[in-house]
C-alpha positions as CSV (number, residue, x, y, z in Angstrom):
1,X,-0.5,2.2,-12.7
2,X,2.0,1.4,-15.6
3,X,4.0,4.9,-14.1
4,X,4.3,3.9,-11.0
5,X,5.6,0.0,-12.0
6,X,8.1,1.9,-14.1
7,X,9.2,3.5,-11.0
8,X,9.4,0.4,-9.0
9,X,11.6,-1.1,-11.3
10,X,13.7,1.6,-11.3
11,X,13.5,2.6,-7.6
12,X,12.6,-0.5,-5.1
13,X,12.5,2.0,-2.5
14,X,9.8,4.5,-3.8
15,X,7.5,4.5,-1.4
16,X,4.8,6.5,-2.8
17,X,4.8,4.4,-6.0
18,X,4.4,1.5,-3.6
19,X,1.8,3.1,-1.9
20,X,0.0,4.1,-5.0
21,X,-0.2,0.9,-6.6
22,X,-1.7,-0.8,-3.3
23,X,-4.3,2.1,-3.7
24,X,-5.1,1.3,-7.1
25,X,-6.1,-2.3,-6.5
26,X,-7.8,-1.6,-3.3
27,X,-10.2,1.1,-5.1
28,X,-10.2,-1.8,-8.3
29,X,-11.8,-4.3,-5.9
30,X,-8.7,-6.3,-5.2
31,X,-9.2,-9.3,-2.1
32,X,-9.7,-8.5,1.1
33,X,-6.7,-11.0,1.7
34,X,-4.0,-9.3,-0.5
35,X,-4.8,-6.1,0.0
36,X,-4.3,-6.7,4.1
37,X,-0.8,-8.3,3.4
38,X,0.6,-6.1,0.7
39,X,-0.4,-3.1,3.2
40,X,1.2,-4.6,6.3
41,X,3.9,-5.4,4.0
42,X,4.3,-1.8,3.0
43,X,4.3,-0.7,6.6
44,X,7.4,-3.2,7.3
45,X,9.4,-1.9,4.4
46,X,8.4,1.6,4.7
47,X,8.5,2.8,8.3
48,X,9.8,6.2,8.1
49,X,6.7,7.4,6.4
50,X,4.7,10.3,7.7
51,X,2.4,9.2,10.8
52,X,-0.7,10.3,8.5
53,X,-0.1,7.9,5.9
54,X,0.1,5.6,9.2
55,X,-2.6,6.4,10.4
56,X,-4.5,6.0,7.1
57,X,-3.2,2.6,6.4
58,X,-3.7,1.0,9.5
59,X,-7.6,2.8,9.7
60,X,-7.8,0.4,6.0
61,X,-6.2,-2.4,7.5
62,X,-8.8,-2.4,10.6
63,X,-11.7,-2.0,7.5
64,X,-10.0,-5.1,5.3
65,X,-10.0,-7.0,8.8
66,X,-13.6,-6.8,9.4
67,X,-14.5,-8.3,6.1
């Protein structure tokens, strides 16, 4: 996680860093709550990303909503 915060800082824009560190807490047991915005969130700032990773994100974000 500490790598991928180190890339953050340096690159605000990294969107697999972002990605991973949303990953992280969601397999850590991070809230339903934050884990639904900080994805969304991701989505926003990251739309150019492939249609899998799309895909994938919004499949979780359907999961986090039925919580």
């Amino acid at each position: 996680m500490n790598y991928y915060k180190k890339t953050l800082n340096t690159n605000s824009n990294h969107a697999e860093a972002a990605y991973q560190i949303i990953a992280i807490k969601d397999y850590h047991g991070q809230s339903p709550t934050v884990l639904l915005k900080e994805y969304q969130d991701y989505l926003e700032k990251f739309p150019n990303i492939s249609n899998q990773r799309k895909q994938l994100i919004a499949n979780r974000i359907n999961q986090l909503e039925e919580k």
